[in-house]
NUKE-800148 format. One record per residue: x, y, z of N, C-alpha, C in turn. Coordinates in steps of 0.1 Angstrom, whole numbers, plus 5000, padded with zeros to 4 digits. Layout:
# residues N
XYZXYZXYZ...
# end
This chain:
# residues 305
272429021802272229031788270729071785270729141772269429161772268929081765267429041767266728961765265928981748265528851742265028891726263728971730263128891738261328951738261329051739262429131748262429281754262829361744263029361735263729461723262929551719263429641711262429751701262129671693261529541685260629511677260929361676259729281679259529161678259829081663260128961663260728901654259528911640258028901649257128911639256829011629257529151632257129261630256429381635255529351645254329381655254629431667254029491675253829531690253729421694253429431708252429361714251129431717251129531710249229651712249129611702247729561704246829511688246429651681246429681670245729751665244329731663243429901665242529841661241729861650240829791649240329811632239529901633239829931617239130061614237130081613236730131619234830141618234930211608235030291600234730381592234730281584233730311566233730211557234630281542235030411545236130501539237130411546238130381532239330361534240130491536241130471548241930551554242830511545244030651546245030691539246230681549246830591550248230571560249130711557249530751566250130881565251530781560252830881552254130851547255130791559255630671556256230641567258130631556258630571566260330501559260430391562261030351557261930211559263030141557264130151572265130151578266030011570267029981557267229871554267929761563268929871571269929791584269729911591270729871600271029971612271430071613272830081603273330191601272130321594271230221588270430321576269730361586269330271597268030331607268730441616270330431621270930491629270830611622271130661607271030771602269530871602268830801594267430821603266830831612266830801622266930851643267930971645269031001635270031061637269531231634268731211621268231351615266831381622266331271629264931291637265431391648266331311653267031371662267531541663267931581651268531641651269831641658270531521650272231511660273031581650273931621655275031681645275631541640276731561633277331471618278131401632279231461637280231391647279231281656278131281658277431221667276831071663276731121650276031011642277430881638278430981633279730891632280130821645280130851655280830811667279930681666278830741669277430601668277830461658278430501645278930391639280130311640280730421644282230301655281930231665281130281672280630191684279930091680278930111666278229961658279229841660280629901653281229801643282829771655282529821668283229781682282629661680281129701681280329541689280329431681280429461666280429341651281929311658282529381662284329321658284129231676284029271678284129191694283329081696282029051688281128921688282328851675282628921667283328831650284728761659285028841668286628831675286428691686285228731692285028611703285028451697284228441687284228311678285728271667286328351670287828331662288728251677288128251688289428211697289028081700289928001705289827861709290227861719290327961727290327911746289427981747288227971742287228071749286128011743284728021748283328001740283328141735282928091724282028241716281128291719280828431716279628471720278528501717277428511719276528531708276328621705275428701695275228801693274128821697274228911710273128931718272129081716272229151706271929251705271129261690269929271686269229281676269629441674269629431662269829571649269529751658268029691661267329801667267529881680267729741686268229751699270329831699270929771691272029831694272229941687271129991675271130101671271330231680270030201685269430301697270830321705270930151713272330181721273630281722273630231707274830321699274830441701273730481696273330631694273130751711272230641716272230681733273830751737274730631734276130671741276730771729276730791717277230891713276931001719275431041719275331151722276031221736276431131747277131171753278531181754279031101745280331131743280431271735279631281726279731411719279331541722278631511739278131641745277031691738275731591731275031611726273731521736274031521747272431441753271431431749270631321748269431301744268931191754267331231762266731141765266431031762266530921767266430751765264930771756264130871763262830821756262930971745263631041740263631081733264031031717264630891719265230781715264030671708263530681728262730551720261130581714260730641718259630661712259230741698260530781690260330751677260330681671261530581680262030431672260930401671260030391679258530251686258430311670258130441671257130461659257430481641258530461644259330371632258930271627259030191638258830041638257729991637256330071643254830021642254330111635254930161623253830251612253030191611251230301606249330241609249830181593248630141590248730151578247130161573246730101566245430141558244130101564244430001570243129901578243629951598245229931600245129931612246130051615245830121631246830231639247430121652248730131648248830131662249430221674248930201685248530301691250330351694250430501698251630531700252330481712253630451716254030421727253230551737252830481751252430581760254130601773254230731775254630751790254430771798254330741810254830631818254030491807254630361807253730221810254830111809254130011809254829901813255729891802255129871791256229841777257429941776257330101780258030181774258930141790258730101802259330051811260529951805259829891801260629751797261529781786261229831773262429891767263129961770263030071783263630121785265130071794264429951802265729911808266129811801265829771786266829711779267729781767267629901771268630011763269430021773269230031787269930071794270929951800270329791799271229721800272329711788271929751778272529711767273929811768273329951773274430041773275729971777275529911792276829891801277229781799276329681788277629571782278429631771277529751762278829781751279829861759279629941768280830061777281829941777281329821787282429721788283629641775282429661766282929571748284329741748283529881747284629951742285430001754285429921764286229911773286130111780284830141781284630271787285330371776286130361766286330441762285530531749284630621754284030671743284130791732285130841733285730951725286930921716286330831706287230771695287830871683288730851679288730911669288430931658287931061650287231031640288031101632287331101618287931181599287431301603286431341612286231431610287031561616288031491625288531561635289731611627290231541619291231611610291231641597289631641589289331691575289731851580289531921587289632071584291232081585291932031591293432041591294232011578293331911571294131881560293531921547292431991550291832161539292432201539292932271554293532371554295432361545295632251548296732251547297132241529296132161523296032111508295632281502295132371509294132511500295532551505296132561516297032681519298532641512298332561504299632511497299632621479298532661481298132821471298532911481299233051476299333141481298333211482298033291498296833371497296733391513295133471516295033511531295133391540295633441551295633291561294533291571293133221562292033201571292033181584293233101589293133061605293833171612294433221609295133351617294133441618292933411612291633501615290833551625290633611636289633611645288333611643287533541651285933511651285333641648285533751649284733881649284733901631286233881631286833931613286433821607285833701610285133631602283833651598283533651610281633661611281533801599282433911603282034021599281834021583282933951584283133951566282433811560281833761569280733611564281733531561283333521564283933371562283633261565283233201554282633071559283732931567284032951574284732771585285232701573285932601573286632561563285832431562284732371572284032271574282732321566282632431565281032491558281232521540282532491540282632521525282232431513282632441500282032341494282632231492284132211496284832101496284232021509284732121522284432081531283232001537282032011530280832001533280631861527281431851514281131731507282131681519283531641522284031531530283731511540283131611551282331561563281331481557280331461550278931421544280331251540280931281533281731141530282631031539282931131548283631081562282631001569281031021570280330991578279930851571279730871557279130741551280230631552281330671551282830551552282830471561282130601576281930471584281330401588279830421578279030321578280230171577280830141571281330051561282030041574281929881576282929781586284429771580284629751571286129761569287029911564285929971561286830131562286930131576285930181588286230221600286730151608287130011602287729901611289029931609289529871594290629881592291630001588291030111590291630211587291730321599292730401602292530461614291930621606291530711616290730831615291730971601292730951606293831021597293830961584294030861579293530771566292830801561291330781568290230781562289730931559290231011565290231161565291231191554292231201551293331211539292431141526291831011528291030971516290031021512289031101524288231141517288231261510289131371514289631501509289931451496291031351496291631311479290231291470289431211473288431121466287331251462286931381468286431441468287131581459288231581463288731701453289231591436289131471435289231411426287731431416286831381428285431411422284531511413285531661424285231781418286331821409287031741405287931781390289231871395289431871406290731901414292131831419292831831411293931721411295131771413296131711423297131761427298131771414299031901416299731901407300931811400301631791420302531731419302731581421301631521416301331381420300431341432300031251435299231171443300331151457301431121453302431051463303331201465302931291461304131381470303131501475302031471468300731541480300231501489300031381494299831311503301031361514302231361510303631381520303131501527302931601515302831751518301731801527300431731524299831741535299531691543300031561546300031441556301131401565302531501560303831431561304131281560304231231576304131071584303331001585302131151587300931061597300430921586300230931571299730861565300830781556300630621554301330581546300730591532301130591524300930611510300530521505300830351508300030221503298830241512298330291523297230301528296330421523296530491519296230581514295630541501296430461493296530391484294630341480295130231496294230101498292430151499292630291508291630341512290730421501291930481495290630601482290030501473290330391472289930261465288430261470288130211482287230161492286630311488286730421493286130481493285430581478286030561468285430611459284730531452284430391453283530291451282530341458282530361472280930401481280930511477281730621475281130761465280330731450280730611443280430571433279130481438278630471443277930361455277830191448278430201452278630031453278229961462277629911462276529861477277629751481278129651477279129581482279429631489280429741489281529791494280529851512279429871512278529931519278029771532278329691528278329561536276729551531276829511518275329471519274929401503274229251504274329151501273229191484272829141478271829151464270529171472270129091482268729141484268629251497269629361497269929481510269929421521269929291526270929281540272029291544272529321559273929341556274729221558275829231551276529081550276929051561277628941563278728851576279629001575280128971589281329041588282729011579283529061576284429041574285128941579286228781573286828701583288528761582288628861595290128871592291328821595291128681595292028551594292128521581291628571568291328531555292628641547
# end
């Protein structure tokens, strides 16, 4: 298990490198920093530092809300001790993120990881710098092998399996299928040459498109969208919630468009259940986002209740 002391950022707020004070008698001007409210917010932020694509960042939040469901799961049983929750915010951020990128065929160096985080986390400010993480040294040692233990307890929590499924894997199938329900050219019978040539934009680059990937991703920030809803749902809801938004409304009802482009895959009370949840967080409702009046994130969900 990994250890508290060893984490990306101590309880106090601080390194363990003192900063040092400033000799000049000019007050210094702290360069612009951010500030991460949870995890998910910090995961998105490391995400664009990064430069990860959208699929990478989403994967990263299923694996969050693996490890929330598996510590919330352990303390529900009574032939078992519960378990703690052994992973601070920062620390399973990174984690998360580390193993997406390989699931998504998007690698990223551990210390490509961490040495932004460091400096996320220890912005100078007016009186003090602190100094940047160095490579090689002991500290960036030590964080380093507590990303790395942290990895192969969550591989274990999602039981090795890292290529989950996501909304985003089936928003372009059910563009396609909701636009091609109008008569007209059949984009996908298209070849890559005859696209490029003529600038067709992907059905992911469009302007529907562009909005439900961007909404797919935020859904699963949210522990009970990506918990309780499988990838087909939450993908059908956000197309609906989104062509709702842009003033686009099926002709023939809610319940026989859903059939038409969803056939089976989706039930219609879940569908239901879900554009609810999700156009509240389009509407942003910070509840709905797991997060309390003063921006922490709340308890988990009790799903015994």
């Amino acid at each position: 298990m990994a250890h508290r002391n060893d984490r990306v950022r101590s309880r106090d707020g601080h390194g363990d490198s003192a900063g040092s004070s400033s000799t000049s008698s000019t007050p210094r001007r702290a360069p612009p920093h951010f500030v991460a409210k949870d995890a998910a917010s910090f995961m998105a932020l490391m995400g664009d530092m990064l430069r990860l694509r959208e699929r990478s960042l989403a994967m990263a939040y299923l694996y969050m809300h693996r490890y929330a469901k598996f510590i919330h799961d352990s303390g529900s049983r009574t032939d078992s001790t519960p378990i703690r929750d052994f992973l601070d915010d920062h620390t399973l951020a990174l984690t998360c993120l580390s193993l997406s990128t390989k699931a998504t065929e998007s690698p990223r160096r551990l210390r490509s990881l961490i040495v932004p985080a460091y400096a996320l986390l220890h912005p100078p400010t007016t009186s003090t710098t602190t100094p940047p993480l160095r490579v090689p040294s002991h500290k960036y040692d030590t964080l380093r092998a507590t990303i790395v233990t942290a990895e192969l307890h969550l591989l274990r929590i999602l039981k090795f399996e890292l290529r989950l499924p996501l909304p985003h894997d089936y928003i372009p199938r059910i563009l396609d299928s909701a636009l091609s329900i109008i008569p007209g050219e059949d984009f996908a019978a298209l070849s890559k040459e005859r696209m490029a040539e003529d600038n067709i934009a992907d059905v992911a680059d469009t302007f529907l498109g562009r909005q439900c990937f961007g909404l797919a991703t935020r859904c699963l920030q949210v522990y009970s969208i990506a918990t309780y809803y499988d990838a087909r749902t939450i993908a059908c809801g956000c197309v609906g919630v989104v062509l709702d938004a842009s003033g686009i409304l099926p002709g023939e009802g809610m319940v026989r468009w859903v059939e038409r482009v969803m056939g089976r895959d989706v039930e219609v009370e879940d569908y239901e259940d879900v554009v609810t949840e999700i156009a509240a967080l389009y509407l942003g409702v910070d509840r709905l986002a797991g997060r309390q009046d003063d921006g922490k994130p709340s308890e988990v969900p009790n799903e015994d209740k």
